[in-house]
N, C-alpha and C positions, 0 to 999 in steps of 0.2 A: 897441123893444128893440134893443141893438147886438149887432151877428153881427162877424165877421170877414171879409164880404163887401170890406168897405171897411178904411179905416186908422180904426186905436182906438189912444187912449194910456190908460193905468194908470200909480200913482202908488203904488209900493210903500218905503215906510221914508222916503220923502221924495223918491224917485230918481224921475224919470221918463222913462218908456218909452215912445216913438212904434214901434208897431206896423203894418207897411205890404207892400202885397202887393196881386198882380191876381190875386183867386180870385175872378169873377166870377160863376162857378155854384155855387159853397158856400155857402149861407146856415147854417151850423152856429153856434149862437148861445154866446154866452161863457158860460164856466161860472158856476153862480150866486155861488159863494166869490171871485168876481175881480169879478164887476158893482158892487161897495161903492169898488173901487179905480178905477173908470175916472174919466179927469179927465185936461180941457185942460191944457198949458203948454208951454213951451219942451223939449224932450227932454233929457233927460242921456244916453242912450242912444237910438239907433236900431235895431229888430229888423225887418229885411229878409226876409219870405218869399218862400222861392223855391223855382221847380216845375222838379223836375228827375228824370232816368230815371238813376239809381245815383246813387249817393255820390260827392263831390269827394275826390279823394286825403288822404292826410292826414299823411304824416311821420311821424316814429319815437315808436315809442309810447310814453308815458310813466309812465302809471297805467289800472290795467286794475280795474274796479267791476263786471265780471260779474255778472251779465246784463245790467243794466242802463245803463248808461255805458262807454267807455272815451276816455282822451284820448291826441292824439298834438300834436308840434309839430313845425313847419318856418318854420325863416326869419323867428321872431318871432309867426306868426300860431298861435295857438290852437284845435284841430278834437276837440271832444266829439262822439263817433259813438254817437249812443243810441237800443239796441232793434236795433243792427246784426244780431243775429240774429232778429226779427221780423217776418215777411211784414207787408206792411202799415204795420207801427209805424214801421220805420227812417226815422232822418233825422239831420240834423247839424247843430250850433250851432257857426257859424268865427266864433271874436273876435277882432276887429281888436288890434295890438301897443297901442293907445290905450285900447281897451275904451271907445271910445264906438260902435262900430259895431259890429252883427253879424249875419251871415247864416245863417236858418232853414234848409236843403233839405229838404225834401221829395221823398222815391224815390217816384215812383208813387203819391201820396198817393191815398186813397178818400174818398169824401167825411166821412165821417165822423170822416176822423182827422186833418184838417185842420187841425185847433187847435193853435194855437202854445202854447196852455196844459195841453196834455197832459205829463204826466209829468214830469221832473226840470228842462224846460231851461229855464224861470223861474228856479227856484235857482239854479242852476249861474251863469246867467247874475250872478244878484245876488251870489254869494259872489263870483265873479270880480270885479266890478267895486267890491265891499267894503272887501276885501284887498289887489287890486290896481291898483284904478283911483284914482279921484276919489272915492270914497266915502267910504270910512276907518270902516269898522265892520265888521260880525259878526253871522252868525246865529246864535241860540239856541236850544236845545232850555227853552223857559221858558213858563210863563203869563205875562202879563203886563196887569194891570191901574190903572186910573187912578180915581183914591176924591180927590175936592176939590182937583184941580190938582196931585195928584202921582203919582208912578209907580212901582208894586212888582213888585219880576220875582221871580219861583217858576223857579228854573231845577232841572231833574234829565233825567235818563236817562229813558228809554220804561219806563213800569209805575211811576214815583217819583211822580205823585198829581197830574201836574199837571190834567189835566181832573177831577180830584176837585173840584181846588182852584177852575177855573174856576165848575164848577156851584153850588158853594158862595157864592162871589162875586154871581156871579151873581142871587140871589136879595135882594140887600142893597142898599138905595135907593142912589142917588147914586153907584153904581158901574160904569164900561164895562170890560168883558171885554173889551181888544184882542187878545189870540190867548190862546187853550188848549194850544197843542203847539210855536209857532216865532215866535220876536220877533226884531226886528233891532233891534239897537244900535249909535247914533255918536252920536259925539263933534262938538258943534256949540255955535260961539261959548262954549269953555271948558268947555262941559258937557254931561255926559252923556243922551241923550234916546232914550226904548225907542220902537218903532214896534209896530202889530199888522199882521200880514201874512196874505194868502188861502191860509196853510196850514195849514190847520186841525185838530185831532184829532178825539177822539169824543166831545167835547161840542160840538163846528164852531162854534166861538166865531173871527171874525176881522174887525177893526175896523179903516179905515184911517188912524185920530189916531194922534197921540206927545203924549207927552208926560212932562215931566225927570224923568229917574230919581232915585227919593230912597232908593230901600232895596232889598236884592239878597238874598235865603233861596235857601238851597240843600236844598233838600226831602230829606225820611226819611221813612218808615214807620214807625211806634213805635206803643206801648198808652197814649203819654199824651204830654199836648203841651210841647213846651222848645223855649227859644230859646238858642241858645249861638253867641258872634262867633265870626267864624276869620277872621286874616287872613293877608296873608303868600304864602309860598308855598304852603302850601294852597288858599287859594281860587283862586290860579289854575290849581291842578290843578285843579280844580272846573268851572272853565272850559272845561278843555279836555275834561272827559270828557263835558260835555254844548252843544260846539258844533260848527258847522261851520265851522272853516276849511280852506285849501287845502293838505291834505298832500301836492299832487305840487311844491308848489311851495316852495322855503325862504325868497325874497323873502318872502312872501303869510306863510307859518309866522313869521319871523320878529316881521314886520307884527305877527299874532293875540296873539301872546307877549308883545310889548312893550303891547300894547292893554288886554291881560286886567290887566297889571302895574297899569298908571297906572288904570284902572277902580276896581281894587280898592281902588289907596290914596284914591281920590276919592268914593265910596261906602261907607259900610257893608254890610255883609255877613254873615249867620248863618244858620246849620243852623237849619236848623225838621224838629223830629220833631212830627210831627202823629196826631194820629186825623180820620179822615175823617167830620166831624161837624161844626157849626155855632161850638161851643167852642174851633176852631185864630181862626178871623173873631176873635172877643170879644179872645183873646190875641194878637194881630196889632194890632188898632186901638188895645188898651192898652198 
């Protein structure tokens, strides 16, 4: 089974990440929501652990996520300082101005908290290089699953049904759950393509496939089931109140705006008020 003793690569939305470092006495082993993602290939990214007694400086601060985040910048390079108020937890994600490279610290790390895959700095890491690298996509607050070589995204807010909607799925032949709670989306060779990603809700549904997005619900709660389009400016409000892009940054904002725009007009799109029952599946496939 792979630990973080040695280098591991994962391969999230298609990106892949060489994870590297000499932690020679940690055998702390990879969480099990990321073991579906490890896999060989060339890096798109490099994440460099390193063992260090305090924090590397960081520049003037820019967006502040209390408690758990804050970012600063100097000189082009990028310093996420997350859990800086956490004996133990603290460390720091620097991403290079290319965002093909970047460096983990580690203050004092205990053996236990050694994993590069504790807490936000996967994300962080993947929005950054989404928005503003080579990527050119977006996380989602969405289910997303794949039913005969095509791909339906359930996007809403936290408590909008999406692991309702997973468990439901779920139970229906010929169907893979790629994630219940966060999907990435980009845009590859002209068209749109969801991925499942190791962030999982509480159904812990997270599959490392894509595949081409063909249809976009934006989830409600209701006493009976309707499918109603929205397009427009709408659905890209929709967009934005249930993804994450980078609001410290208006490059990266601008990026998600224009993304969500052409998305929308390239996909259909509709409100689904649902009952959390077997009967939203029947009117879905019909």
């Amino acid at each position: 089974m792979s630990d973080i003793s040695r280098n591991c690569n994962v391969k999230i939305g298609d990106v892949a990440i060489s994870i590297a470092g000499e932690f020679k006495n940690s055998r702390r082993e990879i969480q099990p929501n990321y073991r579906p993602f490890l896999k060989n290939g060339k890096p798109d990214i490099t994440l460099q652990l390193q063992r260090r007694v305090g924090l590397p400086l960081a520049g003037k601060k820019i967006f502040d996520s209390s408690p758990i985040w804050k970012l600063y910048r100097e000189n082009g390079t990028t310093v996420f300082k997350i859990f800086g108020s956490m004996s133990g937890l603290a460390r720091a994600l620097v991403l290079s101005p290319e965002l093909n490279h970047a460096d983990l610290y580690l203050a004092n790390p205990s053996a236990r908290f050694l994993d590069p895959f504790y807490g936000p700095t996967m994300e962080l890491l993947m929005i950054n290089y989404l928005t503003l690298g080579r990527g050119r996509g977006v996380i989602l607050h969405a289910c997303g699953i794949e039913r005969d070589g095509k791909g339906y995204l359930f996007a809403g807010e936290s408590g909008a049904g999406k692991s309702t909607l997973a468990r439901l799925w779920g139970r229906q032949k010929g169907v893979e759950v790629l994630s219940d709670d966060r999907t990435i989306v980009r845009k590859k060779d002209g068209q749109y393509w969801m991925y499942g990603t190791p962030w999982h809700g509480e159904a812990k549904f997270g599959a490392p496939g894509g595949v081409k997005l063909e249809n976009i619900f934006f989830l409600r709660h209701a006493s009976r089931n309707a499918i109603q389009a929205v397009t427009g400016a709408p659905s890209v409000t929709q967009f934005l109140k249930c993804s994450f892009p980078p609001y410290w940054d208006a490059v990266g904002m601008e990026f998600a705006m224009e993304f969500f725009s052409k998305l929308t007009a390239a996909v259909a799109c509709q409100t689904l008020s649902f009952r959390p029952d077997d009967s939203v599946i029947d009117l879905i496939l019909r």
